[in-house]
N, CA, C and O atoms as a Maestro MAE file, in Angstrom:
{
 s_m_m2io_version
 :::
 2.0.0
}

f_m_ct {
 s_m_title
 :::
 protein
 m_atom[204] {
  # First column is atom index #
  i_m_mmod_type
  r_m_x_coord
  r_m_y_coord
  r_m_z_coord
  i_m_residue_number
  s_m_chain_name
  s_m_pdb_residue_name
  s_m_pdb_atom_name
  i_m_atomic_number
  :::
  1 25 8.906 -9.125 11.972 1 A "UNK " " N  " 7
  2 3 8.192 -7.999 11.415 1 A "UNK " " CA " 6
  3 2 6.754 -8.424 11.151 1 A "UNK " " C  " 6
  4 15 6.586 -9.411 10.434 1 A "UNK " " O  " 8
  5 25 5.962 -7.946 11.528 2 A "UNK " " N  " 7
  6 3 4.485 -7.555 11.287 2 A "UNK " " CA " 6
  7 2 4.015 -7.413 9.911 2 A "UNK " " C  " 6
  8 15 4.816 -7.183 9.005 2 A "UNK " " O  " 8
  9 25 2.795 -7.534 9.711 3 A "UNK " " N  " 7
  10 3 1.450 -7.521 9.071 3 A "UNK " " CA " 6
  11 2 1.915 -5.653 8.452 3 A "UNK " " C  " 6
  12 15 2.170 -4.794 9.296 3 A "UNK " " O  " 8
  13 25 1.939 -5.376 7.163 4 A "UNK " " N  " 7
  14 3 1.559 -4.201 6.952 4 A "UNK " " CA " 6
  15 2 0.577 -3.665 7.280 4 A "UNK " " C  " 6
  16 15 -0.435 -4.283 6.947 4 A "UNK " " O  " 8
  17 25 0.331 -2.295 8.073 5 A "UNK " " N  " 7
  18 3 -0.898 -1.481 8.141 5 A "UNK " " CA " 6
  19 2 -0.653 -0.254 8.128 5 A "UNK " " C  " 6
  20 15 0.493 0.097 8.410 5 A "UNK " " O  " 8
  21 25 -1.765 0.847 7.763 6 A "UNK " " N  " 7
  22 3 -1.395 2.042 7.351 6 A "UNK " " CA " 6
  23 2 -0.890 3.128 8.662 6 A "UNK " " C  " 6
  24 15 -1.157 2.795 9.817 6 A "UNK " " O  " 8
  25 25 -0.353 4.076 8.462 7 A "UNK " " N  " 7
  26 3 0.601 4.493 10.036 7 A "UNK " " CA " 6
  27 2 0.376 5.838 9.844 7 A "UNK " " C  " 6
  28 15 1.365 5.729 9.120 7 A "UNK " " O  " 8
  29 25 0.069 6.976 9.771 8 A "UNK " " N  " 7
  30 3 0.363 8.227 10.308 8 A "UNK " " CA " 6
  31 2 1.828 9.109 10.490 8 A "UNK " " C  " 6
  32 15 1.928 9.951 11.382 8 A "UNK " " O  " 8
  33 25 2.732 8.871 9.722 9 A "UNK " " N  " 7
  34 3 4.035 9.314 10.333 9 A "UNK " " CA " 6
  35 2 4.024 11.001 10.487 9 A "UNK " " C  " 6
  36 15 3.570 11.761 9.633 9 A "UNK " " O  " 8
  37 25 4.536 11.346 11.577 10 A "UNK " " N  " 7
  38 3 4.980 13.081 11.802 10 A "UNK " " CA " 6
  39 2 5.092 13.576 10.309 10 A "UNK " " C  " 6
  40 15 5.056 12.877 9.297 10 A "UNK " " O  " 8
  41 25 5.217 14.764 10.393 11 A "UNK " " N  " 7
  42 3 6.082 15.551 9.587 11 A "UNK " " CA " 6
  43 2 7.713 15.223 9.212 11 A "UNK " " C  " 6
  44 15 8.042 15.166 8.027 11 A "UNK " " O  " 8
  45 25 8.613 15.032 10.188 12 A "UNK " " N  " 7
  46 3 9.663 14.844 10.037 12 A "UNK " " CA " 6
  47 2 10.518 13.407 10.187 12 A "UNK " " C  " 6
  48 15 11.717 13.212 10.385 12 A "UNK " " O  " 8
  49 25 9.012 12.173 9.948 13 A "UNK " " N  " 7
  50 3 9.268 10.881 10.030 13 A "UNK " " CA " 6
  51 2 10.098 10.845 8.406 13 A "UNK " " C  " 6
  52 15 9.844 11.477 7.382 13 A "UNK " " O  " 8
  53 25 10.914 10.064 8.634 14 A "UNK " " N  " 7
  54 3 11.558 10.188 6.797 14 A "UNK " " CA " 6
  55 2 10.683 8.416 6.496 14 A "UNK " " C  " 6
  56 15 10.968 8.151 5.328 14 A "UNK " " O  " 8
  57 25 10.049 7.560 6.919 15 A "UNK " " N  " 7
  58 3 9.780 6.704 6.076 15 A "UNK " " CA " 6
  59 2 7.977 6.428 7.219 15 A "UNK " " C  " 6
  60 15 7.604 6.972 8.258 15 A "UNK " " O  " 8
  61 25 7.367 5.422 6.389 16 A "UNK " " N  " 7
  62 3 6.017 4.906 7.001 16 A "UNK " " CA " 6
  63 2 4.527 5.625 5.903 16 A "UNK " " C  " 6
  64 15 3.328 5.542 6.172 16 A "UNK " " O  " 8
  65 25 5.229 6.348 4.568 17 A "UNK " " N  " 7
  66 3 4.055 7.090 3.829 17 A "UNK " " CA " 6
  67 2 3.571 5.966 2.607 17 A "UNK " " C  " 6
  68 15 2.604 6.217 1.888 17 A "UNK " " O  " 8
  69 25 4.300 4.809 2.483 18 A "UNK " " N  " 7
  70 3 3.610 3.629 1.647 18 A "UNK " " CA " 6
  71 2 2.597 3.212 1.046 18 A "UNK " " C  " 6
  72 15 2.413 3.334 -0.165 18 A "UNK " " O  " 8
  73 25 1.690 2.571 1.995 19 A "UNK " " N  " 7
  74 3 0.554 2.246 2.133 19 A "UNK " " CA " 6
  75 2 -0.644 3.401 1.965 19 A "UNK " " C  " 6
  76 15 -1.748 3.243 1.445 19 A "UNK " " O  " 8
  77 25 0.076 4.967 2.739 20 A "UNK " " N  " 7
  78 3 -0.536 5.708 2.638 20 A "UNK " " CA " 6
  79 2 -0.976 6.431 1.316 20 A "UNK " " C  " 6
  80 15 -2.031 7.053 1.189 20 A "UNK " " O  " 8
  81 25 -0.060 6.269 0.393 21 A "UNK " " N  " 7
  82 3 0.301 6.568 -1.075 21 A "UNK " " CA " 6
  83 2 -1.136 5.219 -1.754 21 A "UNK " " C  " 6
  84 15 -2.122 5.377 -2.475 21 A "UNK " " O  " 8
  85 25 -0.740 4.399 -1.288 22 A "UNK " " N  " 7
  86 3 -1.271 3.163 -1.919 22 A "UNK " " CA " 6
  87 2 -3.056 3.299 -1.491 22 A "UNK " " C  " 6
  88 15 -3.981 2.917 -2.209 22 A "UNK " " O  " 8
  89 25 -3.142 3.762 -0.520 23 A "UNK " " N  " 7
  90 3 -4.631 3.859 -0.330 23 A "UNK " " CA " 6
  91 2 -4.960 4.871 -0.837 23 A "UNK " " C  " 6
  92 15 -6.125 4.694 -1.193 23 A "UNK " " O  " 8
  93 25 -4.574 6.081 -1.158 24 A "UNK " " N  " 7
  94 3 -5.117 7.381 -1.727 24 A "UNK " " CA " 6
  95 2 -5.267 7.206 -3.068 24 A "UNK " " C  " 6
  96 15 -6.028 7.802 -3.830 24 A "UNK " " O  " 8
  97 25 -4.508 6.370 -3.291 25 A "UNK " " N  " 7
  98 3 -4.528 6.031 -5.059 25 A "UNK " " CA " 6
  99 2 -5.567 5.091 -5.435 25 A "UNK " " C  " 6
  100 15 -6.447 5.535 -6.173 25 A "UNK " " O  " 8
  101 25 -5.643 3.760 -5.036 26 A "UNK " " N  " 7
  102 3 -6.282 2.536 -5.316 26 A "UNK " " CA " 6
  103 2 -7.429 2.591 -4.701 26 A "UNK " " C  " 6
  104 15 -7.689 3.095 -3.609 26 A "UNK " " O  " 8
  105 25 -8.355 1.855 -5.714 27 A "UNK " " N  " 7
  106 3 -9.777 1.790 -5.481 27 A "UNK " " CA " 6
  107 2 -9.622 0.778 -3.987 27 A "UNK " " C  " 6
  108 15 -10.265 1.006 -2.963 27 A "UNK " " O  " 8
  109 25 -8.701 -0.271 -4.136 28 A "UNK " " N  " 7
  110 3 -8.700 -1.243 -3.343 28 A "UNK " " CA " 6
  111 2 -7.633 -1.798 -2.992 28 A "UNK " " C  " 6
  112 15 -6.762 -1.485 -3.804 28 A "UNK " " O  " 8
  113 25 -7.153 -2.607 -2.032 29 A "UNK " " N  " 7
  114 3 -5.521 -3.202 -1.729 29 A "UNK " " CA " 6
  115 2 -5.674 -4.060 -0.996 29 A "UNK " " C  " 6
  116 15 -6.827 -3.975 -0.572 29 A "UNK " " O  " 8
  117 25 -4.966 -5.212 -0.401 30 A "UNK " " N  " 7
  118 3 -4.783 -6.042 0.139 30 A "UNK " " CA " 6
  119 2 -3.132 -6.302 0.450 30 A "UNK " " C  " 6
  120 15 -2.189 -6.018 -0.289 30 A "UNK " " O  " 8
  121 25 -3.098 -6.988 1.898 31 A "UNK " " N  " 7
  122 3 -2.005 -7.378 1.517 31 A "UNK " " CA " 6
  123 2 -1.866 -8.980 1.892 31 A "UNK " " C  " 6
  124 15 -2.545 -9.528 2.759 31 A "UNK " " O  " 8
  125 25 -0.780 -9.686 1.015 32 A "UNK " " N  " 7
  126 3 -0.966 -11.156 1.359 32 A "UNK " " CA " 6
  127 2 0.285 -11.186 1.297 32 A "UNK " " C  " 6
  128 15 0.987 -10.381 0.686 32 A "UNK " " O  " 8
  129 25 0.859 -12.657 2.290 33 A "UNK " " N  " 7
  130 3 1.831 -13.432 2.307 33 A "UNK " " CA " 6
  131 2 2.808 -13.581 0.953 33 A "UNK " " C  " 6
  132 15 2.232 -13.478 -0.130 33 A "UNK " " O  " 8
  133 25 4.002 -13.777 0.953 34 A "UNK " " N  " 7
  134 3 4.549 -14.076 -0.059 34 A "UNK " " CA " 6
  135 2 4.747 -15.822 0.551 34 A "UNK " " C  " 6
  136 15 4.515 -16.266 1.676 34 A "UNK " " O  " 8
  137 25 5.388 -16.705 -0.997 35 A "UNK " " N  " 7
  138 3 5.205 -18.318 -0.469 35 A "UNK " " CA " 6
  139 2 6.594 -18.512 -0.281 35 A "UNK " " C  " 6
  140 15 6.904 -19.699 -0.178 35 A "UNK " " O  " 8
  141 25 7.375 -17.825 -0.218 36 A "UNK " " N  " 7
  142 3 8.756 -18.034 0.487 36 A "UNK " " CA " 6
  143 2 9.102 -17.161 1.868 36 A "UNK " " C  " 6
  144 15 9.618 -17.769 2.806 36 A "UNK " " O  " 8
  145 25 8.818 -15.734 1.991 37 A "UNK " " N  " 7
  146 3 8.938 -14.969 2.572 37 A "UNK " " CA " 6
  147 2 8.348 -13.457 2.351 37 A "UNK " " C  " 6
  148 15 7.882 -13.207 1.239 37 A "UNK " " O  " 8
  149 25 8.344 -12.621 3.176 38 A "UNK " " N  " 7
  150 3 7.741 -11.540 3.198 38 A "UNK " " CA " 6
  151 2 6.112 -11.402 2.931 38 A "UNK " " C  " 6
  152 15 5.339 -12.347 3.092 38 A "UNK " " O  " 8
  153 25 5.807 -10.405 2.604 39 A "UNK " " N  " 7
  154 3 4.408 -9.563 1.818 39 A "UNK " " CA " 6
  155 2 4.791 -9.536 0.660 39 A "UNK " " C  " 6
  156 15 5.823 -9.869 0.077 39 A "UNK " " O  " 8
  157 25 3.146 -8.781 0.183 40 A "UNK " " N  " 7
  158 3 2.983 -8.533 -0.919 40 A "UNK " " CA " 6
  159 2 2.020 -7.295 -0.538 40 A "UNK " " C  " 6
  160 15 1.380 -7.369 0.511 40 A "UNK " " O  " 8
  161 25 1.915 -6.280 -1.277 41 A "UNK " " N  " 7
  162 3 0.835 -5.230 -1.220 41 A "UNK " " CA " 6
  163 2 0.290 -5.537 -2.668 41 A "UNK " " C  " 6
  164 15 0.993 -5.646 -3.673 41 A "UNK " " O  " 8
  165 25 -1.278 -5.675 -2.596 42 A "UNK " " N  " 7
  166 3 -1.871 -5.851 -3.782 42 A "UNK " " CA " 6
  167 2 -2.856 -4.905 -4.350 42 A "UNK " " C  " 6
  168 15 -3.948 -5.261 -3.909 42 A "UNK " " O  " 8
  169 25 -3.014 -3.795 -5.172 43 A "UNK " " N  " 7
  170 3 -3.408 -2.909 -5.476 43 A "UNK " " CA " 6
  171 2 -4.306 -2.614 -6.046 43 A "UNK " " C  " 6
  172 15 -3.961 -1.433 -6.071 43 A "UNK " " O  " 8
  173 25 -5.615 -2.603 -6.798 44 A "UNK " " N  " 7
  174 3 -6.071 -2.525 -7.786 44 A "UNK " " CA " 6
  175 2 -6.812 -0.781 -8.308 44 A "UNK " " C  " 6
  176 15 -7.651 -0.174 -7.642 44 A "UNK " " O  " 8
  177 25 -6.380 -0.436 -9.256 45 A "UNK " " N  " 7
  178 3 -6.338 0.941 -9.639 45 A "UNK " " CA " 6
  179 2 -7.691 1.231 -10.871 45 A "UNK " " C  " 6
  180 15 -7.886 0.578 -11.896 45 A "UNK " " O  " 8
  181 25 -8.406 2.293 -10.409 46 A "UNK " " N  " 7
  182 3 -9.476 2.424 -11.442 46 A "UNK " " CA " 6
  183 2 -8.964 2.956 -12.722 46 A "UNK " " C  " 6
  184 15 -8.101 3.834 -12.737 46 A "UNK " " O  " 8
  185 25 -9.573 2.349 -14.011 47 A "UNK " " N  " 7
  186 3 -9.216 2.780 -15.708 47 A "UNK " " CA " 6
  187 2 -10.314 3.471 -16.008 47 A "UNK " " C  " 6
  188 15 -11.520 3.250 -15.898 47 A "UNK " " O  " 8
  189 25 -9.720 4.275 -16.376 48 A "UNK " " N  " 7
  190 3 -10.604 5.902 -17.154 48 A "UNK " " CA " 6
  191 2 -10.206 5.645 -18.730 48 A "UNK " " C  " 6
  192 15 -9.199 5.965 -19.362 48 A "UNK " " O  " 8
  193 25 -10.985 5.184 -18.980 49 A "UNK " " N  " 7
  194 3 -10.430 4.590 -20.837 49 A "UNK " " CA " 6
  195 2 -10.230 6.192 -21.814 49 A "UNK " " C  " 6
  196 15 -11.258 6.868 -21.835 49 A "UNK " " O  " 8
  197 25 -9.431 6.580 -22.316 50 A "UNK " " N  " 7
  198 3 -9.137 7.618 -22.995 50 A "UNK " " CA " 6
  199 2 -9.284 6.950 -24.279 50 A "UNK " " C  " 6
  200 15 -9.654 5.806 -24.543 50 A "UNK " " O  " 8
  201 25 -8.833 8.123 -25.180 51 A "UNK " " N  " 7
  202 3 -8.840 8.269 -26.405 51 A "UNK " " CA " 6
  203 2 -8.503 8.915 -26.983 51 A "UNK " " C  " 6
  204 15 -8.664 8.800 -28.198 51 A "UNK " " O  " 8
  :::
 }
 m_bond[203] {
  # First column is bond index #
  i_m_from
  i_m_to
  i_m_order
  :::
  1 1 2 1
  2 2 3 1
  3 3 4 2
  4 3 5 1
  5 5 6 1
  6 6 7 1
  7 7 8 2
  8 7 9 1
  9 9 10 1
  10 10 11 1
  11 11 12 2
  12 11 13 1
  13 13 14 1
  14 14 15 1
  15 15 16 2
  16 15 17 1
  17 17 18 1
  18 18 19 1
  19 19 20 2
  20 19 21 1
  21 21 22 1
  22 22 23 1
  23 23 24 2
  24 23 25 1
  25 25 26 1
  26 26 27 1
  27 27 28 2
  28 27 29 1
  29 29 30 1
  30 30 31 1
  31 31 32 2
  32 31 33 1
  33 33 34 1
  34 34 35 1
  35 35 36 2
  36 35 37 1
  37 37 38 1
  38 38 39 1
  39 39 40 2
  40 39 41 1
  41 41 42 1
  42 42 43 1
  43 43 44 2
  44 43 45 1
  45 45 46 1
  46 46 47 1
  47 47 48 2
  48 47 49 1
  49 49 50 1
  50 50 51 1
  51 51 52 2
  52 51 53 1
  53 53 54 1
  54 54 55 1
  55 55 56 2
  56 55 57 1
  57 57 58 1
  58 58 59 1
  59 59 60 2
  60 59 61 1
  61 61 62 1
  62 62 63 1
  63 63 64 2
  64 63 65 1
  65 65 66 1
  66 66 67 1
  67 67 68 2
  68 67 69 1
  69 69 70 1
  70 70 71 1
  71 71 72 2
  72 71 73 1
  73 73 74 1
  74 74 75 1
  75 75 76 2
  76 75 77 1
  77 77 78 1
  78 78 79 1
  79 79 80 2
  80 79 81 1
  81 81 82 1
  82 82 83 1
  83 83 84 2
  84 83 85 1
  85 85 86 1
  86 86 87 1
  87 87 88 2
  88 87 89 1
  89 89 90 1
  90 90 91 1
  91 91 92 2
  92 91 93 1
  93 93 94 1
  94 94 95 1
  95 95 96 2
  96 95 97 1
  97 97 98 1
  98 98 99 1
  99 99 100 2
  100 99 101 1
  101 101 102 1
  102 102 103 1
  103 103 104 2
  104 103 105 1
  105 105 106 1
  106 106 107 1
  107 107 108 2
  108 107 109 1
  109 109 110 1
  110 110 111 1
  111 111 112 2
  112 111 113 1
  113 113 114 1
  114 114 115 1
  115 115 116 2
  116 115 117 1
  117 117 118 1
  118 118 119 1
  119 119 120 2
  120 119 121 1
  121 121 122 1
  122 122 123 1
  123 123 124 2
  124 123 125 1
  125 125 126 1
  126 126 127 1
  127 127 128 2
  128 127 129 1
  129 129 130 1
  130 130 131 1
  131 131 132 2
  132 131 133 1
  133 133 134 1
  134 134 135 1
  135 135 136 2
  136 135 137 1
  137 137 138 1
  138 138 139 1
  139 139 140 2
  140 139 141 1
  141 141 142 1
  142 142 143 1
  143 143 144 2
  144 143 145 1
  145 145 146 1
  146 146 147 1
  147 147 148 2
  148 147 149 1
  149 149 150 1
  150 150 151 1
  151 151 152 2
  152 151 153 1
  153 153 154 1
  154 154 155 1
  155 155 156 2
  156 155 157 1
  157 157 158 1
  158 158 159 1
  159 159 160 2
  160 159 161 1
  161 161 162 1
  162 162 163 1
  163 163 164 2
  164 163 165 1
  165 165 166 1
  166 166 167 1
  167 167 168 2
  168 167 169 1
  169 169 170 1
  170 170 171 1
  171 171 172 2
  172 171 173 1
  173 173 174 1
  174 174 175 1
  175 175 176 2
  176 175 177 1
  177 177 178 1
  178 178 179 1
  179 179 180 2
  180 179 181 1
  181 181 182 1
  182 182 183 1
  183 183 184 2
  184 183 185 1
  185 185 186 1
  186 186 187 1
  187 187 188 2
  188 187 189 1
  189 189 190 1
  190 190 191 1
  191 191 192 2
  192 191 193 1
  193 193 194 1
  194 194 195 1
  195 195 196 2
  196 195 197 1
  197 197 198 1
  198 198 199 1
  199 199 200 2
  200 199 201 1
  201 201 202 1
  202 202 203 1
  203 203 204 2
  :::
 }
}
């Protein structure tokens, strides 16, 4: 299995909307190696400080 990258799925694809979720949201992402196996998707999300 491959490198995560973002994909386009049909309408009636039931999986591949991930990343796509993850980029619409996050200022920024990466993805890196895990040190045993797999990925990691790394995210970082903008703070709107409330009160």
């Amino acid at each position: 299995m491959g490198k995560p990258a973002l994909a386009h799925p049909g309408a009636d694809a039931e999986n591949g909307r991930g990343l796509l979720l993850v980029d619409h949201i996050a200022t920024a992402w990466t993805v890196r190696p895990r040190p045993t196996r797999g990925t990691s998707v790394v995210a970082g999300l903008a703070y709107r400080g409330g009160g």
